[in-house]
Structure formats: structure tokens, C-alpha cells
C-alpha positions in Angstrom: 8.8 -8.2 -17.1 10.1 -7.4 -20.8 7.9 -9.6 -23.8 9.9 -9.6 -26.8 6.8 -10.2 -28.9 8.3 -10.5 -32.6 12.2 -10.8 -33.4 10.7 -9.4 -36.6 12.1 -5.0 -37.4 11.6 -3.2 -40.6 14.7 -1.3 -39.9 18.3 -2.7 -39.9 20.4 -1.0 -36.9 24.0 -1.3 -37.1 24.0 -2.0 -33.6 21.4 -4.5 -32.9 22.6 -7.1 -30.3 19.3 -9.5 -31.0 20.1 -9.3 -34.5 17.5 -8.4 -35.7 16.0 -8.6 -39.1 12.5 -8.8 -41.5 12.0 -12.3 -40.5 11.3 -14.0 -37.4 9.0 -15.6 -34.8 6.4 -13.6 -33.4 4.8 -14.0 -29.5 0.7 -14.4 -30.6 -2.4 -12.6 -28.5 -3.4 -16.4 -27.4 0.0 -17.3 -25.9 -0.2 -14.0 -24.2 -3.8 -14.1 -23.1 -3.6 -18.1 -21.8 0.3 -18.7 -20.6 1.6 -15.3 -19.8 -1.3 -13.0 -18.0 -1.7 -15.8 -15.6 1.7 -15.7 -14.4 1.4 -11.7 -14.6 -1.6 -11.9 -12.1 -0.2 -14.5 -10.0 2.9 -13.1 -9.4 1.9 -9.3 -9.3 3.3 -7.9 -12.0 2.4 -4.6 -12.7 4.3 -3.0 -15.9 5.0 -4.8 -18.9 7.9 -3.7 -21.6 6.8 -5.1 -25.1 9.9 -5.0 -27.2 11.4 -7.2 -30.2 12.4 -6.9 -32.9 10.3 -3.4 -33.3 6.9 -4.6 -31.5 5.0 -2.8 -34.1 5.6 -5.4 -36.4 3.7 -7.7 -34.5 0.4 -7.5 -36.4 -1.6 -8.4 -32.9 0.1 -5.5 -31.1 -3.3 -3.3 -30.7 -5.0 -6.3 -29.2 -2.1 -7.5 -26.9 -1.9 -3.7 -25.5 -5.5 -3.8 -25.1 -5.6 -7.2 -23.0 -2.8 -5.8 -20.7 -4.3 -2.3 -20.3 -7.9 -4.7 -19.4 -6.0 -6.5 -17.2 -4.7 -3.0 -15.2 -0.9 -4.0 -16.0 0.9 -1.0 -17.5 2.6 -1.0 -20.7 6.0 0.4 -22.0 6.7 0.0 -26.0 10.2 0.2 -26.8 9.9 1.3 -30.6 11.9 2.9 -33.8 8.3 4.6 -34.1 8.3 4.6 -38.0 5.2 2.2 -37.9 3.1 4.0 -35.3 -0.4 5.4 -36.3 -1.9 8.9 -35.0 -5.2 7.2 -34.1 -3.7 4.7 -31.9 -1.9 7.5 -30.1 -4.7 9.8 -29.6 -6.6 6.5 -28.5 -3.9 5.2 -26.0 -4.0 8.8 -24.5 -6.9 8.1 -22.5 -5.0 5.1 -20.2 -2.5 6.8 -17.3 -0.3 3.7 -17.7 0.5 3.4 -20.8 4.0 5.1 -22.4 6.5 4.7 -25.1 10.0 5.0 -25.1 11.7 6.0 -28.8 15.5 5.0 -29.9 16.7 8.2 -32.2 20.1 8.6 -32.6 20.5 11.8 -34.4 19.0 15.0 -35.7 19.8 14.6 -39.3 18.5 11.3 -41.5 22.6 10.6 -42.5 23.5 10.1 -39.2 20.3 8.3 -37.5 19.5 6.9 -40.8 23.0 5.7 -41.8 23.0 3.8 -37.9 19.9 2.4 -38.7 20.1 1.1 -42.1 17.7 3.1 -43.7 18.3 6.6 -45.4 14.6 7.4 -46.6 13.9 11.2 -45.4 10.3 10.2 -45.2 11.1 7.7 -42.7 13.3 9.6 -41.0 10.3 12.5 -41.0 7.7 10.0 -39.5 10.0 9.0 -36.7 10.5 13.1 -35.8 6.5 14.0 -36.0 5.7 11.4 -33.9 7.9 11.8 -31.4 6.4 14.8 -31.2 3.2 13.2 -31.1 3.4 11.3 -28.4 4.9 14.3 -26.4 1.6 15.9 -27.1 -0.3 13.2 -25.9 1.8 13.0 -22.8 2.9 9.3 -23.3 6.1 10.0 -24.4 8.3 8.7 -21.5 12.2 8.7 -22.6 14.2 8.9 -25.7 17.2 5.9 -26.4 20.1 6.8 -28.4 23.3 5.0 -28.9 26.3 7.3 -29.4 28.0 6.6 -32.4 30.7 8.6 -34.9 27.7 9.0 -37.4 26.6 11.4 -35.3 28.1 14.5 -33.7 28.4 15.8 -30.0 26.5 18.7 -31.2 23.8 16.4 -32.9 23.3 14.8 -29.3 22.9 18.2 -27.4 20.3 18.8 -30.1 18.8 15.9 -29.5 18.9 16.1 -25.8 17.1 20.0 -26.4 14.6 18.1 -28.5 13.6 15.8 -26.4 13.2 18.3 -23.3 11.0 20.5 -25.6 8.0 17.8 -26.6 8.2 16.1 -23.3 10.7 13.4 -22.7 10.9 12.5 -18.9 14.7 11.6 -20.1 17.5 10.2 -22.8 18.7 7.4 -21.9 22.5 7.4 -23.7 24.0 3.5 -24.1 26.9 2.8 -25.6 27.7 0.4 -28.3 27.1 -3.3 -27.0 29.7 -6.3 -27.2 26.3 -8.4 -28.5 24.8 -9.1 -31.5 25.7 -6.8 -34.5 27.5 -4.6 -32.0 30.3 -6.8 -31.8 30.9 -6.0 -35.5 30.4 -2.4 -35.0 33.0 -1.3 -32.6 34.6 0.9 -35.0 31.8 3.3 -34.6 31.7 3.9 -31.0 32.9 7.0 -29.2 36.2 7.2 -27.6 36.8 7.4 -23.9 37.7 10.7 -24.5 34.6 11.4 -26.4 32.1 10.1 -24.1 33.4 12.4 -21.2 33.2 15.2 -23.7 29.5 14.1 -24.5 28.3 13.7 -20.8 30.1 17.3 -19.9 28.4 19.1 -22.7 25.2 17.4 -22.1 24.3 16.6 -18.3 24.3 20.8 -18.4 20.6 19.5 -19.6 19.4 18.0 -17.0 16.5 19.4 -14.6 14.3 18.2 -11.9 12.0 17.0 -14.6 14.4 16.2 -17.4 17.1 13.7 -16.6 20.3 12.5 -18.9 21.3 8.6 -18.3 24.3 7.3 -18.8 25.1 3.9 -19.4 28.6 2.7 -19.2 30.3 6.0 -19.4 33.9 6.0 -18.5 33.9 6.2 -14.3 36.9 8.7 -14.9 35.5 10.2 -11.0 35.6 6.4 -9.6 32.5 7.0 -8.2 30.5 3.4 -6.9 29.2 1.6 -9.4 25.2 0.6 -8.4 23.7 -2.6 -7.5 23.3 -4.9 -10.5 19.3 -4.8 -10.3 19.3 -8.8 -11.5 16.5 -10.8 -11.2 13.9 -7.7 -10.7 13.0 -7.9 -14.5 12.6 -11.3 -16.4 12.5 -11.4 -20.1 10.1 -13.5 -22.2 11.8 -14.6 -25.3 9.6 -15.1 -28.4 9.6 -19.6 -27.8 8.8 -18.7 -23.9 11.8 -18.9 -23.0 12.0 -16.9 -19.3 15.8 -15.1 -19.4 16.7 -13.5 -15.6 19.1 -11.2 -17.8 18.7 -11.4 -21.7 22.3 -9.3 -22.0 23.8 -12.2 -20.5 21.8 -14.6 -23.1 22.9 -12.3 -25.8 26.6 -12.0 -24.4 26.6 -16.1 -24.0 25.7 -16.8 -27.5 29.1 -15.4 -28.4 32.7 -17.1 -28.4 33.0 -17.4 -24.7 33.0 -20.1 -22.3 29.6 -19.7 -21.3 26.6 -21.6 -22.6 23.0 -19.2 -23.2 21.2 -21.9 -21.4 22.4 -21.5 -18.0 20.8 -18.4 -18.3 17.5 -19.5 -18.8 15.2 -19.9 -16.0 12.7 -22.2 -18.0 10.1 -21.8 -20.1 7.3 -20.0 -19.5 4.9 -21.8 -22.3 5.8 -25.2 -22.0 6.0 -25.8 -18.0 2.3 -25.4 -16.3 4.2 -25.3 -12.8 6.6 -22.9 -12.9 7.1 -20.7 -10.8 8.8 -17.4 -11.6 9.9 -16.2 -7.7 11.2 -19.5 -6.9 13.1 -19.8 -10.0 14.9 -16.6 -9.4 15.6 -17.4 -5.9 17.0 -20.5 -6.9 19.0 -19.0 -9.9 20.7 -16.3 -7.5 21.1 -18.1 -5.0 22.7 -21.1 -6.2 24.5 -19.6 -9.3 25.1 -15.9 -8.7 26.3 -15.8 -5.0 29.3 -18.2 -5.4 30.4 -16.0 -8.4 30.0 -12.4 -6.7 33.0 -12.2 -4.4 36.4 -10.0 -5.3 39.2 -10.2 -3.6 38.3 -7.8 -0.8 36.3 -5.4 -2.7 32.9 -3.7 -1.2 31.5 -4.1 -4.4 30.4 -7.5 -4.4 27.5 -8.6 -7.1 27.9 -5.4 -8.1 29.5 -4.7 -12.4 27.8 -5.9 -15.0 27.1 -9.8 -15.5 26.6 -9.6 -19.1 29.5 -7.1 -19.7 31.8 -9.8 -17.9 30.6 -13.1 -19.9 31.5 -11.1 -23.3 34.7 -10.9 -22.3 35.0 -13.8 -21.2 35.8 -13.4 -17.2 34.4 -15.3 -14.7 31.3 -13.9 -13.1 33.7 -13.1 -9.9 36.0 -10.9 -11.7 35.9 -7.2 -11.4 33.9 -5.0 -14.1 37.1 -3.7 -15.3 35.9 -0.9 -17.5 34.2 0.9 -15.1 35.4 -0.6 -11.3 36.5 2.4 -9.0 39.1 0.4 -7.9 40.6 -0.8 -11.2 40.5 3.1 -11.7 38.7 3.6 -15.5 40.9 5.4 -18.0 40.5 7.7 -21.1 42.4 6.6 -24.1 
């Protein structure tokens, strides 16, 4: 399960597709402790994602860590780690299932600064040392970057070499989204053309215990695209609000004929009774399997739901971009 425990961030990414911002409503430690660990424990969930917003804006987020760790459910942060303290880390060190996973998206401050609205070479200096912090502690888990134009292909295989020296376990490369801010940024994302250059000059990278993810890249080799992994992590929206895919939330609340709410299994604060297996049975079953057929293609339910409500298709339609069959094309 993901928590998006504040839609609050102190930075200002270009590409944000919760839109994020300085203001915002925040998740609190009581909701947590009285609404959401029970529904953790009763339906054996073992790893929570805390994300926002930048969770480190949450001024409870030591004590919510604390009750999850307590609780034995591991915890991932997803953070721009500018507001991260050394203690805490060196603290956090002594749980095995606990980890952080870093966005950085480039090795100078104009191009990672530029992308995320904020060119102060201190901040831009806090974010590198503790990176390499958490590497040291061994709960760095994977670094996220977003390829854009601000930054070079060279910048990226830097980074990639970076994040193999303090530790990473990977970098996980995802494009530009059609949500949120992204929709606005387009202009900045790599070409087809580009991408392939990126992955060739960077999956050289890769080892048994160093691996490069790709997200969306063009499927120039038409290889099978994998098993949409719906339903097999929920997101918790600041109001309680229990998403089975918050892309396809995000991707709703755009100019499309869907509505965000069909999306929305229930909420998780306001409805003592429900229950978070049935309500993804239900949701599958009665809205996902009449939209997963195409034409005769072996890739049912497969393609990406949220990729196909930006655009506007029906949730039957092939994923276009990437599809083996419709044959993905540089330009």
C-alpha cells in the first residue's frame, strides 16, 4: 500500500503529476494509528510506501515511521531528500526493513535544479551528501529520475555510475507523465530517438546487483509488454480516499471522458466495514474484465490503464505507444 501522507513539497518539479505545491492536507499519526494499521494488520500488509507531496514535510513523519516499524510493516519513503536529517538516518539504520528511494535527475544543480524548481547549490549539495548517506547506512534502495532535455545523456550515465558507487540496488528511469504538471511539460521530454540512445548507452550499467528500469521506453524490439500489476498496490489519498491505481485518478482528473471517482474503491476513514480484498475483487472483476479484450490480441489486460484514460481510449483499446503489435516507432 502507498500513504500519500501530505500533498504538501518544498520543491516545485516541473513534472509533478499530483501537483504538488507548499500547501496542502496532511495524513495525521492518529488517522494512521486508529483507521489505517488496522486494515494493515487485517489484511496482511507487509511494506508501506509513504509518499506525497515530499513525506518529509509531514511534521509527524518520525512518529508515523516509528508506529509502522513497531507494528513489523516495512517502510519505503519516496523523497527529494533535501529535508532529511543525519540522525534520523544513522537511527533508521538499525531496522532491516526500512529503505528510501531518492528522485535526482541530474548531476549538475542547472539541470536537476532547473527540473525541480529550485536552483540553490546548497540544496542541490544536501540532496548529493545524503544520497550518499543513506548508501552508507545501507538503506538506500533505488534512485528515480525523469529524463528530461535539462539534462544530458552523459549527465544520466553519470548518474547511473553514481548511484552504483554509494549503493543503489537500481535507477528507476520514467518518462515524462501525461498527469498533472506533466501535461504542460511535454516540451521537455526526450525524443523517441533519444530514449533508445539513453537506454543503449546506459543498460551497459547494469549488473547482477545493479539494475537499470525503464519505464515506457520506446518497444522499438516489440518485445511483450508485462502484466499490468493492478490492484496489488492500493493508494491511500490524504482524505482516505483508497485509489486501486492513483495514475488512473490523476489521468481521470484531466479532459477526458472519464470521471476520478470510478476509480476510487472507497474511503478508507470514513467506512468502518470496508473491506480492501473484496473491493478489489469487485472493482476487477466487474469493471476491468469487460474492458480488457482486443481484437484477438494475447495481450489482454495487459498496456497501461492510466496511459489509455489520458488519451482518452477506452480501457479495451490497445496501448499504442508501446503494443508489439501496433509496432512502436522512433520519430
Amino acid at each position: 500500500m502507498m500513504l500519500q501522507i501530505t500533498q504538501k513539497c518544498n520543491l516545485h518539479c516541473a513534472h509533478c503529476f499530483a501537483n504538488a505545491s507548499g500547501t496542502g492536507t496532511e495524513m495525521s499519526l492518529e488517522l494512521i494509528q486508529n483507521k489505517i494499521l488496522p486494515q494493515l494488520l487485517k489484511n496482511q500488509v507487509v511494506k508501506i510506501t509513504l509518499t506525497g507531496g515530499e513525506p518529509l514535510c509531514n511534521p509527524q513523519i518520525k512518529d508515523i515511521v516509528q508506529l509502522l516499524l513497531d507494528n513489523h510493516v516495512g517502510v519505503s519513503i519516496c523523497t527529494n531528500a533535501t529535508l532529511i536529517d543525519t540522525a534520523w538516518i544513522a537511527y533508521l539504520s538499525k531496522y532491516e526493513n526500512v529503505h528510501f528511494n531518492v528522485s535526482l535527475d541530474g548531476m549538475r544543480l542547472e539541470s536537476h535544479g532547473r527540473f525541480r524548481g529550485n536552483l540553490s547549490i546548497e540544496m542541490f549539495d544536501k540532496i548529493i551528501s545524503t544520497i550518499t548517506t543513506l548508501g552508507h547506512y545501507k538503506l538506500l534502495n533505488g534512485i528515480l529520475t525523469t529524463p528530461n532535455t535539462y539534462a544530458t545523456i552523459d549527465e544520466y550515465i553519470d548518474l547511473c555510475c553514481f548511484a552504483k558507487k554509494v549503493g543503489a540496488h537500481y535507477v528507476l528511469m520514467n518518462p515524462l507523465s501525461p498527469f498533472g504538471r506533466g501535461v504542460k511539460t511535454q516540451q521537455l521530454a526526450y525524443t523517441n530517438n533519444e530514449m533508445c540512445l539513453l537506454k543503449k548507452q546506459t543498460e551497459l550499467l547494469a549488473t547482477d546487483n545493479f539494475q537499470i528500469v525503464y519505464i515506457r521506453f520506446p518497444n522499438n524490439e516489440q518485445k511483450p509488454i508485462g502484466k499490468c500489476p493492478i490492484g496489488s498496490v492500493l493508494y491511500v489519498f490524504t482524505n482516505g480516499d483508497v485509489a486501486i491505481c492513483p495514475y488512473m485518478v490523476f489521468a481521470a482528473n484531466g479532459e477526458n471522458r472519464y470521471n476520478a471517482k470510478d476509480f476510487i474503491l472507497g474511503n478508507i476513514f470514513g467506512n468502518e466495514e470496508l473491506d480492501l480484498s473484496t473491493e478489489i475483487k469487485k472493482f476487477i472483476k466487474h469493471y476491468l474484465m469487460q474492458n480488457t479484450a482486443y481484437k484477438n490480441c494475447g495481450a489482454c489486460s495487459k498496456g497501461c490503464y492510466a496511459i489509455k484514460i489520458s488519451n482518452d481510449q477506452d480501457l479495451s483499446d490497445c496501448d499504442f505507444d508501446i503494443c508489439p503489435l501496433a509496432g512502436s516507432k522512433t520519430k
